[in-house]
N, C-alpha and C positions, 0 to 999 in steps of 0.2 A: 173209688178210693184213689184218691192221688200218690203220686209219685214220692218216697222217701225224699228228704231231705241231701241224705247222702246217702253213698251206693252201700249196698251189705256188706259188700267184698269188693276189696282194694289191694295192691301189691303192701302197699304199707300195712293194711291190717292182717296178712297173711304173712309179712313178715315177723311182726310183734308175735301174733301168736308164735310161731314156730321159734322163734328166741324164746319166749317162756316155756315152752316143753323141752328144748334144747337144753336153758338152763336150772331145768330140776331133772332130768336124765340123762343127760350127754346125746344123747339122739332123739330122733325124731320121724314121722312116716308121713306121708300128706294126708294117709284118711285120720290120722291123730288129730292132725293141723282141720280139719275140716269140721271132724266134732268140738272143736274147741270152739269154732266159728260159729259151729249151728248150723251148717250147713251140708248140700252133700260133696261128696267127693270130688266130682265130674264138675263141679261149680269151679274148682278151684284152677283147673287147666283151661280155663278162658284169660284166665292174668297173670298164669307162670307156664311155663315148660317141664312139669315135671322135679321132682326131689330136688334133681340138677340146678335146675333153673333157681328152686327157694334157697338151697345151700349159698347160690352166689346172694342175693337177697340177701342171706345173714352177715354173709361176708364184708359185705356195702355199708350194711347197717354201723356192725362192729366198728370197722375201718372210718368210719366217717366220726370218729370221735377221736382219731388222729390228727392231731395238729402239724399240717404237712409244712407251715408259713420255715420251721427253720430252712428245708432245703430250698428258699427262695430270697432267704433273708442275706444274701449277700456274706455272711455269717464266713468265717475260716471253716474249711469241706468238715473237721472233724470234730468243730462244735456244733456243728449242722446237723451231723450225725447224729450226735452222741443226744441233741435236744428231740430229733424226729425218735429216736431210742427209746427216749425218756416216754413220750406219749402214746406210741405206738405200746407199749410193756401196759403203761396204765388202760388202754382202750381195750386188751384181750384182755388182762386181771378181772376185770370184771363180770369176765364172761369166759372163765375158763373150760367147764366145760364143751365149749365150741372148738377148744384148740386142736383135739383129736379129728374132729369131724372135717374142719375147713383144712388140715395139712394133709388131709386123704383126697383132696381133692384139686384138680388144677385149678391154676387163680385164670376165670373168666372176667368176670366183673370191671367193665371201664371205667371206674371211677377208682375203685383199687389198682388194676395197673397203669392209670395216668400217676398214681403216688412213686409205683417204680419206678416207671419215667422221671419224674424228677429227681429219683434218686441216682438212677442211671448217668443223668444230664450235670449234677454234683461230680460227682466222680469223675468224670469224662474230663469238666471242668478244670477238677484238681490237678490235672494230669497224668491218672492211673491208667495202667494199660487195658485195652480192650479187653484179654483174656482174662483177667485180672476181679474186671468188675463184677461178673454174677460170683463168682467163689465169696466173694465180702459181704454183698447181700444178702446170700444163703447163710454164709455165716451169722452176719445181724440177725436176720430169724430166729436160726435156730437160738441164739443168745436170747434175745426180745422174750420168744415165747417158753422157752426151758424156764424162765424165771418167771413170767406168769403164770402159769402152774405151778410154780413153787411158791408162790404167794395163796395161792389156794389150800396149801397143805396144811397138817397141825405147828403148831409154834415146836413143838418137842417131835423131830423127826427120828429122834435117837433115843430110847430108852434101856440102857444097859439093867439089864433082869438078876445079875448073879453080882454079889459083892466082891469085887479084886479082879475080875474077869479081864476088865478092859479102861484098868487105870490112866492109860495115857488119854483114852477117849474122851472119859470122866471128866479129866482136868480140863482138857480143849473146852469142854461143854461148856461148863463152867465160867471159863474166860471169854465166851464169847461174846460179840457186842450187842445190844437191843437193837431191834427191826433188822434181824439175821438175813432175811433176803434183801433188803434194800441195800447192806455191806454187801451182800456176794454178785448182788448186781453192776454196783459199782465198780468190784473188781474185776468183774469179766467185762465190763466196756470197756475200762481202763485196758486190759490186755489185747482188748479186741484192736479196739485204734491203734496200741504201740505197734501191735503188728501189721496194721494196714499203711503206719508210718514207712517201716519197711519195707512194704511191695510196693509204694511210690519212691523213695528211696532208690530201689535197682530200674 
């Protein structure tokens, strides 16, 4: 019998699968990822290292739907940001339940931290202080992925149950604008940069 065409098992098809069990449960085990493959278990630590090894795999995958071009695009530092923002938010959206999984875990992944790098390299650029730069990235994160998750949630995150209980709530509700996360995202980048205007400023 001759040789497949292509191999059974691949880093790429042991990542897809493990993003499809990731994102209908939020986690995932490798003998999960190996039934899904058809295969056994012990097949699949010839092409990764273990959970570890697949979680950065997911990491890579997601991450590579980030359009990194703003932080090279010569671009003012805080429209560079604010556009690497924009696509990094939409790359995890789509895949929120990974967001728990991949922030339990350090970022190994070289293709993911060459994205820091350049954001590192932005920064630096603009003139912010050394100490300065991880607190704003951390910060961007936590911004970026708080609101993909919250793009995953119901459009009605607030349902007052009792009539008169909590009228001021009511009326906010109410007056609120359509695509509620895309406004509160906007707002917190907006916040986020005036304040990073600030720590370049001192």
């Amino acid at each position: 019998m001759g040789r497949p065409r292509k191999p059974l098992l691949d880093r790429e098809r042991i990542t897809t699968a493990a993003l499809a069990i990731v994102d209908e449960n939020g986690e995932f085990s490798v003998p999960q990822v190996a039934r899904r493959l058809g295969v056994q278990t012990g097949s699949l630590y010839h092409h990764v290292d273990g959970r570890d090894g697949i979680v950065e795999l997911l990491r890579e995958r997601i991450c590579s739907a980030i359009d990194e071009t703003p932080l090279t695009s010569g671009l003012p530092w805080d429209e560079a940001i604010a556009g690497w923002a924009r696509s990094y938010r939409a790359a995890f959206a789509a895949h929120p339940k990974a967001i728990p999984l991949l922030t339990t875990h350090p970022v190994r992944a070289p293709r993911v931290l060459a994205q820091y790098e350049l954001g590192v390299a932005l920064l630096l650029d603009a003139g912010f202080a050394l100490p300065d730069v991880m607190p704003v990235i951390i910060a961007l994160d936590n911004t970026v992925l708080g609101s993909a998750l919250d793009m995953a949630a119901p459009d009605a995150m607030w349902e007052p149950t009792e009539e008169g209980l909590t009228p001021l709530l009511e009326r906010a509700l109410g007056a609120g604008p359509e695509g509620r996360t895309d406004a509160a995202f906007e707002l917190a980048l907006t916040g986020f940069v005036a304040r990073c205007r600030v720590l370049l400023d001192a």
